[in-house]
C-alpha positions in Angstrom: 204.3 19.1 82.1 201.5 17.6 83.8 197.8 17.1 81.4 195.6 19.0 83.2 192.5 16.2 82.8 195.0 14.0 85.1 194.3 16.6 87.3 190.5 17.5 87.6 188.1 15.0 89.5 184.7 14.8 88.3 181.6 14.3 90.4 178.1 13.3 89.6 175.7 15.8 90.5 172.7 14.9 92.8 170.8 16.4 89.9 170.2 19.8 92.3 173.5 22.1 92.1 172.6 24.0 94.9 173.0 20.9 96.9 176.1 20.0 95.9 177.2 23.6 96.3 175.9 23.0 99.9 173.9 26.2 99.4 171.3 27.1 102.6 168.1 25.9 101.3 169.2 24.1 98.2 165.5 23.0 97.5 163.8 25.8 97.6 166.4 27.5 95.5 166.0 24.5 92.8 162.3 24.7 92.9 162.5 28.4 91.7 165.1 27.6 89.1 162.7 25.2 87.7 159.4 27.2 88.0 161.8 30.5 86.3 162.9 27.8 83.5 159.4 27.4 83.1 158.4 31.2 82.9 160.9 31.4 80.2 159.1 28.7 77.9 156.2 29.8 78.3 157.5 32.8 77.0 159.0 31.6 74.1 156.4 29.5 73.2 154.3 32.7 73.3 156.6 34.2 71.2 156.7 37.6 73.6 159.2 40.5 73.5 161.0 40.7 77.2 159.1 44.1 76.8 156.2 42.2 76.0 156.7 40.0 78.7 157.0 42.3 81.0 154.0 44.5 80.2 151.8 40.8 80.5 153.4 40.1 84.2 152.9 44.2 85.3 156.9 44.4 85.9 159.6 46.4 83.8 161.7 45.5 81.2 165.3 45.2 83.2 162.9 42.9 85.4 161.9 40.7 83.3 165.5 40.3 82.1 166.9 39.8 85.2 164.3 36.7 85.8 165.3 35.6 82.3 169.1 35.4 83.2 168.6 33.4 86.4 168.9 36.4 88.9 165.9 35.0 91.2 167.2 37.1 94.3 164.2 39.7 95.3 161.4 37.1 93.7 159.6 34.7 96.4 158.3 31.5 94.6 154.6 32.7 94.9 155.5 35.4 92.5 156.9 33.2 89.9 154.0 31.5 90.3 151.5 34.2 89.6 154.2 35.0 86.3 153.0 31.3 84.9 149.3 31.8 85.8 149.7 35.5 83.7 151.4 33.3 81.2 148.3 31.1 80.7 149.7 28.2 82.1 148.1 26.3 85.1 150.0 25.6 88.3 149.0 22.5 90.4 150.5 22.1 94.2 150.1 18.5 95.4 151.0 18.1 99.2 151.7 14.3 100.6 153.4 12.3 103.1 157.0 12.0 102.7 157.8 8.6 101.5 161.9 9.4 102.7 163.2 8.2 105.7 164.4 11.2 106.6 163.6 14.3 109.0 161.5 16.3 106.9 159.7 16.6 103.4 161.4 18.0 100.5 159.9 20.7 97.6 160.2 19.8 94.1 158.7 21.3 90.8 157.6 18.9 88.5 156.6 20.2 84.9 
């Protein structure tokens, strides 16, 4: 019988999953992961309820729990950025050049 390790491969991740699932618009997607793993510290570090949570950023509970568990569909990223803002922390966009040689900028969220 074959060991089934023999059998997987293993690749290193470009550190953005939706772009190695070759997702359409793998860094935007990223960029609201990251702001949404943000919204849930600040949470915890505020100690809030979900229901809590949800009565500070004017949505309902099954919303807030939905955001919690990574379901971002039906949330633009300007939204998730007026849930940090609610959740007293401060949001800074920088726009630059693109240092990359290639066609076109790229989005990131840096925290």
């Amino acid at each position: 019988m074959k060991d089934v390790c023999e059998t997987i491969t293993i690749e290193e991740s470009s550190g953005n999953v939706f772009a190695d699932l070759a997702c359409k618009d793998a860094e935007q997607k990223q960029a609201k992961a990251n702001i949404a793993i943000n919204i849930r510290r600040a949470i915890n570090d505020h100690k809030l309820t979900q229901t809590e949570a949800a009565k500070r950023l004017n949505i309902d509970q099954p919303t807030i729990s939905r955001l919690l568990k990574g379901q971002l569909k039906g949330f633009s990223t300007d939204r998730l950025l007026k849930f940090l803002t609610a959740l007293d922390q401060d949001v800074t966009i920088t726009i630059r050049p693109s240092t990359r040689e290639h066609d076109h900028g790229r989005i990131s969220v840096v925290a």
